[in-house]
Backbone as numpy.savetxt, mean C-alpha at the origin, in Angstrom:
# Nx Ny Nz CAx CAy CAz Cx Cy Cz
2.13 -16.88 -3.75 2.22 -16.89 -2.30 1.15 -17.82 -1.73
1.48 -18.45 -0.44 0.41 -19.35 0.45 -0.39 -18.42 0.92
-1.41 -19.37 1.76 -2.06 -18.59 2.92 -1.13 -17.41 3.76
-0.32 -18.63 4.29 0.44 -17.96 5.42 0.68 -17.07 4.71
2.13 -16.51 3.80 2.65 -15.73 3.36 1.85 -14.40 3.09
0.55 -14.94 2.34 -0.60 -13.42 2.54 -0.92 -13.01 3.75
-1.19 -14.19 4.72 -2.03 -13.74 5.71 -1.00 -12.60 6.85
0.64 -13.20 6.22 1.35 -12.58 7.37 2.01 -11.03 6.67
1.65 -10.87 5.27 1.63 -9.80 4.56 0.99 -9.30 4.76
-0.71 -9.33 5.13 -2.05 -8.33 5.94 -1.52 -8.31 6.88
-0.89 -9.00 7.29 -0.72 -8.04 9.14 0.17 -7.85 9.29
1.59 -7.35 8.45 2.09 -6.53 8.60 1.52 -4.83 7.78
0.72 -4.87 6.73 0.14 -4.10 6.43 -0.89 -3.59 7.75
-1.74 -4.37 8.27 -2.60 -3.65 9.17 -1.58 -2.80 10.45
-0.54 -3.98 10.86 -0.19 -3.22 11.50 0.62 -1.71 11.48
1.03 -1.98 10.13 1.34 -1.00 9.69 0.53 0.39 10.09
-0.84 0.34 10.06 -1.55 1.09 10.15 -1.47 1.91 11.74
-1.20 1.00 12.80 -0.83 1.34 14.01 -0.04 1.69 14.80
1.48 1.22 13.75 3.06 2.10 14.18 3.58 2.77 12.80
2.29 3.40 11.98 2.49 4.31 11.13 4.02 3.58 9.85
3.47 2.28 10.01 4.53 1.57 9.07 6.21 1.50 9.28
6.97 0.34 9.80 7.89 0.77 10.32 8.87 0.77 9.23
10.05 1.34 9.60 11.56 1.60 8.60 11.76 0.53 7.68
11.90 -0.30 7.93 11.85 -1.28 7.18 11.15 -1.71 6.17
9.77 -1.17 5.78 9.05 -1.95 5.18 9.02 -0.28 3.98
9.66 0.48 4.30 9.03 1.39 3.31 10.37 1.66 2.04
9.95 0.33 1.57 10.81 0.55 0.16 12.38 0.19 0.30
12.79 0.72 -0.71 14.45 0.95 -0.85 15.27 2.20 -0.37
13.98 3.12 0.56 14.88 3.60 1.30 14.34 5.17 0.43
13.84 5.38 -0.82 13.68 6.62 -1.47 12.33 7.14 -1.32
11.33 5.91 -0.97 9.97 6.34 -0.33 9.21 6.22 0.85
8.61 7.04 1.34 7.64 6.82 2.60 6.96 6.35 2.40
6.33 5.58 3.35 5.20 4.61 3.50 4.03 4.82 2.71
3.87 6.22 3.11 2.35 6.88 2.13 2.55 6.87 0.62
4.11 7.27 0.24 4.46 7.14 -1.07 4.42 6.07 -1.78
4.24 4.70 -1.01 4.42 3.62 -0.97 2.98 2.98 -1.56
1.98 3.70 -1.12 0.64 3.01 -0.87 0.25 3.59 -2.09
0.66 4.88 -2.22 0.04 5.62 -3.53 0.30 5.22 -4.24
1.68 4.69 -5.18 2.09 4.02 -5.79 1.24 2.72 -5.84
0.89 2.22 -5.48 0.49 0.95 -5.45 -1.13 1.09 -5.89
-1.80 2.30 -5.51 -3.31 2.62 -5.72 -2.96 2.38 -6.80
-2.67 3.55 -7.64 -2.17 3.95 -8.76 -1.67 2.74 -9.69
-0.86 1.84 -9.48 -0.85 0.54 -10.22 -1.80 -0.49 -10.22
-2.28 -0.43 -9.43 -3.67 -1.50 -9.24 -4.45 -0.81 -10.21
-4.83 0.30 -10.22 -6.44 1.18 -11.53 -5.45 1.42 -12.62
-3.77 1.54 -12.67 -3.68 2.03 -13.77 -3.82 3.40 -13.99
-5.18 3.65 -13.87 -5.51 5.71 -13.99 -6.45 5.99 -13.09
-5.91 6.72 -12.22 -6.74 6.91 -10.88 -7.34 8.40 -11.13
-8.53 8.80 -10.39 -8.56 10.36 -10.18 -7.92 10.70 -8.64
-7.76 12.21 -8.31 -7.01 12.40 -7.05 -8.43 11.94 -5.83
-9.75 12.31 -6.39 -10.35 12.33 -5.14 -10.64 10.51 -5.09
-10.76 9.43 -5.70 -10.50 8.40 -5.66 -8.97 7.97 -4.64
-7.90 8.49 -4.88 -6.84 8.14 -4.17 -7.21 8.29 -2.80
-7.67 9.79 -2.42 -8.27 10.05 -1.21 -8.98 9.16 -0.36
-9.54 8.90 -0.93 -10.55 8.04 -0.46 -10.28 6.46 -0.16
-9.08 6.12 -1.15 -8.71 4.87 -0.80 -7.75 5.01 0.33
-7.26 5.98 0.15 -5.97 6.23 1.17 -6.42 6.92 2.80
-8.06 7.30 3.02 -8.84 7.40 3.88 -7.98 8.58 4.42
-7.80 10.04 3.77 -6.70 10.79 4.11 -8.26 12.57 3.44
-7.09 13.21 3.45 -8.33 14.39 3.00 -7.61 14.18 1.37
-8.45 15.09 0.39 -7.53 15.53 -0.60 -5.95 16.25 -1.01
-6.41 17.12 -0.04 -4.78 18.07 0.26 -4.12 17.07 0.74
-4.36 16.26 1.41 -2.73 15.70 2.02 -2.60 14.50 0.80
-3.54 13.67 -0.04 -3.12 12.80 -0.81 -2.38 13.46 -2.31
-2.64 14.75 -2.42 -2.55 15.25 -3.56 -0.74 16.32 -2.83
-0.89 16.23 -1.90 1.00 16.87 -1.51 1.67 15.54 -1.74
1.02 14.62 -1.27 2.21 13.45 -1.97 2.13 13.00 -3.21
1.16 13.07 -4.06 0.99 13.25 -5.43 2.08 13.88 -5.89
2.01 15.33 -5.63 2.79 16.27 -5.88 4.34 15.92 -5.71
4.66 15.03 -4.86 6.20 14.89 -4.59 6.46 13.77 -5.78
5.77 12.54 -6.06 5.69 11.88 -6.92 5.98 12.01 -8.37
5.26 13.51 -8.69 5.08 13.91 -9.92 6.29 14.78 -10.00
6.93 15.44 -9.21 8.59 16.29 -9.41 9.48 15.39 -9.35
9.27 13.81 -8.65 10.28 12.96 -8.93 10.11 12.64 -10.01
9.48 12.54 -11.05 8.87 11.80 -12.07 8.45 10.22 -12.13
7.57 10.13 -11.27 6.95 9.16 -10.60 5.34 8.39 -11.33
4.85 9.53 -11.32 3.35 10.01 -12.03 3.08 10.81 -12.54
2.08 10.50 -13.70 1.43 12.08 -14.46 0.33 12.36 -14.25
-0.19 13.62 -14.90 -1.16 14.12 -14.49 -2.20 14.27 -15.54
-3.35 13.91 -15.89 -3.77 14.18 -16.84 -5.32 15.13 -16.70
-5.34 15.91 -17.18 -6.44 16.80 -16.85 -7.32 16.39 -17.89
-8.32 16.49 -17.36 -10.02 15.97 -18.36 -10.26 17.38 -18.66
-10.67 16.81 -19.95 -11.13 18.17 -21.15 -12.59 18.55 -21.27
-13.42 17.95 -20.24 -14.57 18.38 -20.24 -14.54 19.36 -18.88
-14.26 18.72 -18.10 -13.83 19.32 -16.35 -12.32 19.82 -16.39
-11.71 20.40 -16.13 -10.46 20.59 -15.34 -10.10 19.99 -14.55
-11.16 20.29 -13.52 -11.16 19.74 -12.07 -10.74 18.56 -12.32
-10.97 17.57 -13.03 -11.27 16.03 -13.17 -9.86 15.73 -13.31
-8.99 15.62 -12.62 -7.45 15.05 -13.04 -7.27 13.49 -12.65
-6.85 12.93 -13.63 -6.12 11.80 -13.85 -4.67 11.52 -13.23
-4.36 10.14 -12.52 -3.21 10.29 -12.40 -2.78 8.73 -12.99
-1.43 8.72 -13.35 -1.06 7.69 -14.00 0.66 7.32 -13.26
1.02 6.29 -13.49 2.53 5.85 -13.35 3.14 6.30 -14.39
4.11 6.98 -14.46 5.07 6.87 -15.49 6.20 5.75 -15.85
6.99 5.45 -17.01 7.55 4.23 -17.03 8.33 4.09 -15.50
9.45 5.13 -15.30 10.06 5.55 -13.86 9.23 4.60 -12.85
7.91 5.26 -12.19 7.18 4.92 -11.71 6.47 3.62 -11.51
6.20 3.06 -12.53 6.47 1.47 -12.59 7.30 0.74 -12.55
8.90 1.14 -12.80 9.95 0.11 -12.73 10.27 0.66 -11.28
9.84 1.50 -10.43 10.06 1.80 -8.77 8.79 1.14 -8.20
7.65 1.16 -8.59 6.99 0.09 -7.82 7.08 -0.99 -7.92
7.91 -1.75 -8.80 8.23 -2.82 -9.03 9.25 -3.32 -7.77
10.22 -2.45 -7.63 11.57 -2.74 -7.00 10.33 -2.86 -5.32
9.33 -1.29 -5.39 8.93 -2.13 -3.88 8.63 -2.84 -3.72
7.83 -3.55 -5.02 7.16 -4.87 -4.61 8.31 -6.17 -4.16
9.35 -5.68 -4.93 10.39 -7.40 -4.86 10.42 -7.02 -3.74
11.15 -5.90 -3.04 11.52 -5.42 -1.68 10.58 -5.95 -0.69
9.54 -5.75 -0.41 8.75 -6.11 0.53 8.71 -8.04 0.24
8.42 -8.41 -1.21 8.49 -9.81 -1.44 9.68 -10.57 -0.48
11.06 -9.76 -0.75 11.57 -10.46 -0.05 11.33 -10.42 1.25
10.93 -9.27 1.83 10.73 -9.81 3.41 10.30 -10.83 3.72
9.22 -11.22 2.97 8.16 -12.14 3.36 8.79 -13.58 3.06
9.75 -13.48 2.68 10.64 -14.74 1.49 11.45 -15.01 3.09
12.31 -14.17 3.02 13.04 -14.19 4.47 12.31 -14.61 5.54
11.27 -14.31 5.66 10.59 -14.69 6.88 10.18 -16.24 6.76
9.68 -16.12 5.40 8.95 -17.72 5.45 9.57 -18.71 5.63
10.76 -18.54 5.21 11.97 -19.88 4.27 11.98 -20.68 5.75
11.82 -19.54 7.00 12.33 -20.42 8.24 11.22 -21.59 8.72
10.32 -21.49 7.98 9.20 -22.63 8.51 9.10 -23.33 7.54
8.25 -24.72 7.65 8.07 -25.80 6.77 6.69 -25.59 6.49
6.27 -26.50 5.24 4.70 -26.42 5.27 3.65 -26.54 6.48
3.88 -27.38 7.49 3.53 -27.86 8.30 3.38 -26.53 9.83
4.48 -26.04 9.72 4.19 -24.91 10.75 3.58 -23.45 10.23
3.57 -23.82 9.28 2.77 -22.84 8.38 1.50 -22.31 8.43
1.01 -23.78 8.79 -0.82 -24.01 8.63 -1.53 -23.46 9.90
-0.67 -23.72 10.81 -1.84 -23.28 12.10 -1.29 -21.75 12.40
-0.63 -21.54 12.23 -0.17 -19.83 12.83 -0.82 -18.92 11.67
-1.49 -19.35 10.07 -1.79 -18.54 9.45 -3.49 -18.76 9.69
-4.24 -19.24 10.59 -5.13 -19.25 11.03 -5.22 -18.44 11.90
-4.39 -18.27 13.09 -4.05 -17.37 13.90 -4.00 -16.17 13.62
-3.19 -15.93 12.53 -2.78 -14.57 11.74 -4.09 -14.03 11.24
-4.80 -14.87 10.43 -6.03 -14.36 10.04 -7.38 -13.71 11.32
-7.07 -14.30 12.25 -7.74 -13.99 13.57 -7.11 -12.47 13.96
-5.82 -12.74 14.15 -5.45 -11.31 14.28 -5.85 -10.40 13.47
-6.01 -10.57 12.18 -6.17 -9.67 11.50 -7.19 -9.09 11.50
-8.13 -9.59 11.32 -9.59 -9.44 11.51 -9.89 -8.91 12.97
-9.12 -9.07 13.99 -9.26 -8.56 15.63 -8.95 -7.06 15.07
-7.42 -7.00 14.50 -7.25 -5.40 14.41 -7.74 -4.65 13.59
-8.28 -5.41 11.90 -9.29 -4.41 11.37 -10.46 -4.01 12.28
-11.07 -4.82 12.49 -12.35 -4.79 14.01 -12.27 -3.32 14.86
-11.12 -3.57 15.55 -10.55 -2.40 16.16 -10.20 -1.00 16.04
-9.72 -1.24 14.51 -9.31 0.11 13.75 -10.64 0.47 13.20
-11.87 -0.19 12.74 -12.85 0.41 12.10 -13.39 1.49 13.42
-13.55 0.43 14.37 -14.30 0.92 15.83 -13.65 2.34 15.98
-12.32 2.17 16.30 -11.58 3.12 17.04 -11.51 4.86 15.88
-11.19 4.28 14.72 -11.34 5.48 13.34 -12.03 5.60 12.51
-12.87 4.82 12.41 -14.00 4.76 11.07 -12.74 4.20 9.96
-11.91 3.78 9.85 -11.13 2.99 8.79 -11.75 2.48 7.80
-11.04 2.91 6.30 -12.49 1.89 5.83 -11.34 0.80 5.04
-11.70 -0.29 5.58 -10.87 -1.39 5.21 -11.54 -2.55 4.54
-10.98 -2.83 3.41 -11.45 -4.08 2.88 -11.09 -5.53 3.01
């Protein structure tokens, strides 16, 4: 992907953050947005713990670990409990689980495919400067307004 194409992928992600992610962007239709993100924690580390998800997902434990929970009856993710702690659970993708975050990723890819194809290199360059301004305006905003913790 270009600039643009990332830059206009963060801001539909940020904005995401502000109309709670709209219909469109959440998958093939079998996951919610949040299901969406978890999935994606979870493939980025590979093996996450739950209070790590939490925390990336800037949510409490109980609510990251009820969608855990829906994940893991779809057969989505596993669970792996540490043998020194209990407490200490692991979570992982299952094969399932990786060939469905896969499909979100093309899914959302294509949006961005669709969107781009309509511009040339050239109109590309100055609106993803722009974009990056925006973006940075609404992380700005969202830190201010929620304590967000955004990277």
């Amino acid at each position: 992907m270009d600039k643009f194409e990332n830059s206009l992928l963060e801001l539909i992600s940020i904005a995401g953050k502000y109309q709670y992610l709209p219909k469109y962007l959440e998958g093939c239709g079998k996951f919610s947005s949040s299901e969406i993100s978890i999935l994606k924690i979870i493939a980025e580390y590979n093996e996450i713990k739950m209070t790590e998800i939490s925390k990336i997902m800037v949510t409490t434990k109980s609510a990251s670990t009820q969608i855990v929970d829906k994940l893991f009856k779809k057969g989505y993710v596993t669970r792996i409990t540490g043998v020194a702690d209990r407490r200490n659970i692991i979570i992982k993708l299952t094969d399932k689980g990786e060939e469905a975050y896969k499909v979100c990723t093309i899914c959302k890819s294509s949006i961005i495919e669709n969107i781009c194809e309509k511009f040339v290199l050239e109109e590309k360059e100055y609106p993803a400067i722009i974009i990056r301004k925006l973006i940075e305006g609404l992380k700005s905003n969202l830190k201010k307004e929620k304590n967000y913790a955004l990277d």
